[in-house]
N, C-alpha and C positions, 0 to 999 in steps of 0.2 A: 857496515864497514868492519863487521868482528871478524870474519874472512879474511880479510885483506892484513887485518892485526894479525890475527893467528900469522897466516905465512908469513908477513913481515917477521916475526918472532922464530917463528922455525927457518928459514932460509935467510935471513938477513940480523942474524941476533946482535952485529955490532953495526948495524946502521946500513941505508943503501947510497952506494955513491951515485955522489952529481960528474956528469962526462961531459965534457964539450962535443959539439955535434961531430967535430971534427977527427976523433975520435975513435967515435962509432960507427962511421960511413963515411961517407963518399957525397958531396956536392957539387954537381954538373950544371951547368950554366945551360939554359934553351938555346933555339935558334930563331933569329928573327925570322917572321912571314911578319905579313902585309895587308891588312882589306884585300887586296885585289888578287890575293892567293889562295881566298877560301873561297871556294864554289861547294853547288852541292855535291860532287863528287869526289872521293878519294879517303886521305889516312884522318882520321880524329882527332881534333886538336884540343889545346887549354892555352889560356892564355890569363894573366893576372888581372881583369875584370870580372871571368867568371867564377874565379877564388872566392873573389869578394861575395859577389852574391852566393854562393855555396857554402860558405864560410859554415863549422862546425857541422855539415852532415856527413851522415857514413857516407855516402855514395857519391859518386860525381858520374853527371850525364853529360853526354856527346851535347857540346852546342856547336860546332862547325867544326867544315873539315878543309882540309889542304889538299892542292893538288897530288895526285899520286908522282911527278915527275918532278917532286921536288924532295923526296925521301933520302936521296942523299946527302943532301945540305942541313936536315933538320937530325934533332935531339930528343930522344923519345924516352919518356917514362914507361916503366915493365908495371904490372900487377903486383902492388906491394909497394911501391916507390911512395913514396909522400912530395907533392909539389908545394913549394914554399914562393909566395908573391914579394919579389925584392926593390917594387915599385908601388906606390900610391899617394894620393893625394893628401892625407894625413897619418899620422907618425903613427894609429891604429890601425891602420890601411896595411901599413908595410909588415914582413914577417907573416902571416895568416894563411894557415895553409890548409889541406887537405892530400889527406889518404885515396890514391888511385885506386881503387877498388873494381875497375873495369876487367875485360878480358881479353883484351889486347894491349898493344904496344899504343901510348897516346903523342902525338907532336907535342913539345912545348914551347912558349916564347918565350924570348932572351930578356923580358922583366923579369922572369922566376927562375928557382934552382929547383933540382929535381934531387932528394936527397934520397941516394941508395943507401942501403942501411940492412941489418937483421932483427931487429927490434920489429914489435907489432905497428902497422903502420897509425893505426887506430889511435895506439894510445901516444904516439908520435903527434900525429894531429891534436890529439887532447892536449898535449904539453903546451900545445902552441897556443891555447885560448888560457894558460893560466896567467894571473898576475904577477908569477913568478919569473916567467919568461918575457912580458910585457915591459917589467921593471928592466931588463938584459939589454931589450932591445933598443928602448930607447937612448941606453946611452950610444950606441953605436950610428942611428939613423942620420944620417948628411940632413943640414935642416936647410935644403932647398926647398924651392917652391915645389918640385915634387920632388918629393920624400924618397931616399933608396939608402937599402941594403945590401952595401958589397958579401960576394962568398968568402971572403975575409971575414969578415965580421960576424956573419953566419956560424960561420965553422968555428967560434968560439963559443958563441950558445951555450949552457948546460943546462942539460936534463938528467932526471932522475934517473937508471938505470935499473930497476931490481931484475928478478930473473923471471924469465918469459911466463909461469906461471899467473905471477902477480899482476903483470901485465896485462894478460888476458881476463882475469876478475877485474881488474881496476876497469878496464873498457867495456866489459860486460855491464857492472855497475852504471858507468855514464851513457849505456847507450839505455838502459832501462829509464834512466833518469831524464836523458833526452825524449823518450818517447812518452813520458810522461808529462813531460812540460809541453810538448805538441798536442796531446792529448789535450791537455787545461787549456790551452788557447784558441782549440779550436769550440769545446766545449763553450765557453768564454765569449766566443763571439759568435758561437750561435744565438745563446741567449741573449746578445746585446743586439742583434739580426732582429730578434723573433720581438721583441719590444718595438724595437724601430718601423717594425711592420702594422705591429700593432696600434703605435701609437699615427704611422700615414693613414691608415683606415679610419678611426676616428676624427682625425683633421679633416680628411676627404669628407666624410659625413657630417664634421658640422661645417664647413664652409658649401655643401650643398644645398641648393635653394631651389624653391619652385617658384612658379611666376608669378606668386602674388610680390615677391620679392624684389623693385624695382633695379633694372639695368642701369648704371650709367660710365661717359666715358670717362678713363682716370686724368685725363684732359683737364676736364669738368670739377677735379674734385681733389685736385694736387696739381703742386707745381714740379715743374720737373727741368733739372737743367744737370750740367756735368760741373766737372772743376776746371782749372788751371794748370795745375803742376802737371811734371813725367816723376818717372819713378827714380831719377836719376838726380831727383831733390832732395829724396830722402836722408835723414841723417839717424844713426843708431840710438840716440840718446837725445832725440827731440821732445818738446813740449808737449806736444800734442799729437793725438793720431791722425796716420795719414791714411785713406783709404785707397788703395788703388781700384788693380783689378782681378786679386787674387784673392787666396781665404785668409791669409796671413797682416793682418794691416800695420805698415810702417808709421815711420814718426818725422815729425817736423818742427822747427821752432816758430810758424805761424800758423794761423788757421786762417779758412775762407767764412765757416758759418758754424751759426751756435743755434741749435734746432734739432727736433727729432726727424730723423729723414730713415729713409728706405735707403738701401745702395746696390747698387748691381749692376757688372760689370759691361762694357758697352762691347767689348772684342775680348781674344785672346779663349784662355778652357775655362773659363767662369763667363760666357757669355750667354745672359737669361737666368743665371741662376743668381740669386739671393744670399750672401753670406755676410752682409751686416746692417744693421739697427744702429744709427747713430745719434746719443742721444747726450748736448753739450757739444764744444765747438771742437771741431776737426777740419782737415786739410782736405782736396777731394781732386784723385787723378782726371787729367783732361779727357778720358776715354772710359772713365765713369758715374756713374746717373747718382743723381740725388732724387728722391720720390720725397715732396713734402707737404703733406694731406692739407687741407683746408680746416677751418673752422668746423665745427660739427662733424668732423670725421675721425676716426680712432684711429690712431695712429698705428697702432699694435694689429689693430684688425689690417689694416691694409698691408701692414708688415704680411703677418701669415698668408694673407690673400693672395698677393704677389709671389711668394717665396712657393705655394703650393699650386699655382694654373698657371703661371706667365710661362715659364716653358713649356707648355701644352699649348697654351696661345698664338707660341712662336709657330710649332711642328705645323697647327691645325691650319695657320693662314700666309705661311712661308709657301714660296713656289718651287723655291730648292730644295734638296736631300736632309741639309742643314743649313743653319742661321751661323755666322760664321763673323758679323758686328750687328751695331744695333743703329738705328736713328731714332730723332726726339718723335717722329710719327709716329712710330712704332709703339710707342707708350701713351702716345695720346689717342690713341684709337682703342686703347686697350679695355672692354668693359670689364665692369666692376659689379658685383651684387653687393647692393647697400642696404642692408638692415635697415631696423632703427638705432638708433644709438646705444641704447639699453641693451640692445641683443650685440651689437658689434663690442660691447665691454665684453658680455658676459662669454660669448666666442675667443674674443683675445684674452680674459684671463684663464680658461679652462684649458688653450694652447698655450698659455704662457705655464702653466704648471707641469701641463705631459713636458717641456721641452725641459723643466730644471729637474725633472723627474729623471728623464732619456739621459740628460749628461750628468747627473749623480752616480747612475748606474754605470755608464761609459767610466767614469773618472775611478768610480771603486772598483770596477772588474778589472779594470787596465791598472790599479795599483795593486791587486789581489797579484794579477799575472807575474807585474813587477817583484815582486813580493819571493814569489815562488822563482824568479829566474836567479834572485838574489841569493836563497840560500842554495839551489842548486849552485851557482859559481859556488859559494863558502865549502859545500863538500867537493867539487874537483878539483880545488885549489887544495884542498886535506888531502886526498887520494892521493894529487898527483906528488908534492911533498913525500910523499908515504912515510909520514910520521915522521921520520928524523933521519932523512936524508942528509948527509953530507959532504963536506967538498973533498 
């Protein structure tokens, strides 16, 4: 940041003013188009979903295009232009922009303003993720159920203004800084990748058995039944967990059973796979399975058991492409390699440790990442202030 000091200090020696967007430029409201106006042929468009997802990169890519015989009716961003999203679902949704960085003329839609301007578009964009501008926009945001930013409201915005110089280091700075944080995350979860690989191969190897190891069906060696509720029971600040049939489990003020069970989901994108262990009394959706072992069987082992073949089980004796819900047959036919007891402890604890090992790791690297995105905000949030800005 000593760059950015210096010029501040040589071109800005009494301070750099805050301008309203309004101002500076010029804000141009989109033109509606429609689903039924993008095909794959014709002019380039943006529209305020793809903002969101794009949100704080230098570049924006072509995601669909508009008829060409509608070019007259529509509003196009030039190279340089910054589009700002004046629609979304939450008060962070609204305001979030990015720098058109393309090299054509792009269509916009009438959720966003396209703000011409002579300023760097870059560091236009940059202004828009600080909390400086966050703090602006919300007092302006209509608190409907979706959230909008009139070009009134817009166009009072202030940002920071120094002289194009500064600008250009200040963006140069966060784009290093940005690629540096991509850099660490992707780093980041290679290594949480390369463990996770690590630690299937081992699971896979100790839950592999030869055939002195007897077969039997989980029929035979658990009960297995669903619950009662829909999801549509659920309450945020219930007693007890509710499992449906996704990764996330809700809550409820009764339960059905107090036991250690297997769960996994009967339909829906968690069907066949394993995402909880329930152990103490919970609620259980009607469209998902309870697994609960018998006497002399480890409960943890059949946990891992299940959670590592059952959907290999599904693929191997499924007559369709995919398994798409489950029935109770489906589980009762399902063999199981059963140790002896001794060896099914010593299997479920040696998986029980790689997994608080795997999410230790998951939980630090994901705060480290944390960590590092945080102080990066702390210096764009510096930059973009550029020290003593004011009104």
């Amino acid at each position: 940041m000593s760059r950015v000091t210096d010029l501040l200090g040589e071109l800005c020696p009494t301070g750099v003013k805050l301008k309203a967007l309004g101002e500076v430029g010029d804000l141009i409201r989109g033109r509606r188009f429609t689903k039924d106006d993008v095909v794959p042929v014709g002019l380039a468009s943006i529209h305020y979903g793809e903002i969101y997802t794009r949100y704080g990169t230098s570049t924006t890519t072509t995601f669909s295009r508009v008829q060409a015989d509608l070019a007259p009716q529509l509003r196009f961003a030039r190279p340089g232009d910054v589009v700002i999203a004046a629609v979304g679902e939450t008060v962070e949704d609204v305001g979030k922009a990015v720098a058109w960085l393309g090299d054509g003329d792009v269509a916009v839609h009438d959720d966003c303003f396209i703000f011409r301007h002579s300023l760097d578009p870059k560091f236009v964009s940059y202004c828009f993720q600080t909390s400086m501008l966050n703090a602006q926009k919300t007092k302006y945001v209509a608190r409907a159920k979706v959230k909008r930013l009139s070009g009134e409201s817009l166009s009072k915005l202030r940002i920071p203004v120094p002289p194009p110089e500064i600008q250009r280091e200040i963006v140069c700075i966060l784009d290093t800084f940005a690629e540096l944080e991509a850099d660490l995350a992707a780093e980041l979860e290679a290594e949480l990748e390369a463990r996770r690989k690590q630690y299937a191969f081992y699971r896979a190897e100790l839950l592999t058995f030869g055939d002195h190891v007897p077969r039997r069906l989980l029929g035979d060696i658990a009960t297995i039944g669903t619950g009662s509720h829909d999801t549509k029971d659920a309450i945020s600040d219930g007693d007890y967990v509710f499992y449906a049939r996704g990764r996330d489990p809700l809550r409820l003020n009764t339960f059905d059973f107090d036991e250690r069970a297997i769960i996994t989901a009967g339909d829906g994108v968690g069907v066949g796979k394993v995402f909880h262990f329930a152990d103490g009394k919970y609620a259980l959706h009607q469209r998902a399975y309870r697994i609960v072992p018998n006497e002399g069987i480890n409960a943890r082992y059949i946990y891992h058991y299940v959670a590592t073949d059952f959907a290999r089980y599904l693929e191997r004796t499924s007559v369709h492409a995919s398994v798409t819900s489950l029935r109770r047959p489906m589980f009762v036919k399902y063999p199981v390699a059963v140790p002896q007891l001794e060896e099914q402890a010593r299997i479920a604890d040696t998986l029980d440790t790689f997994d608080v090992l795997v999410t230790d790791l998951s939980i630090g690297l994901r705060a480290e990442l944390k960590e590092r995105r945080r102080q990066y905000e702390y210096y764009r949030d510096r930059l973009l202030a550029c020290e003593h800005a004011r009104g």
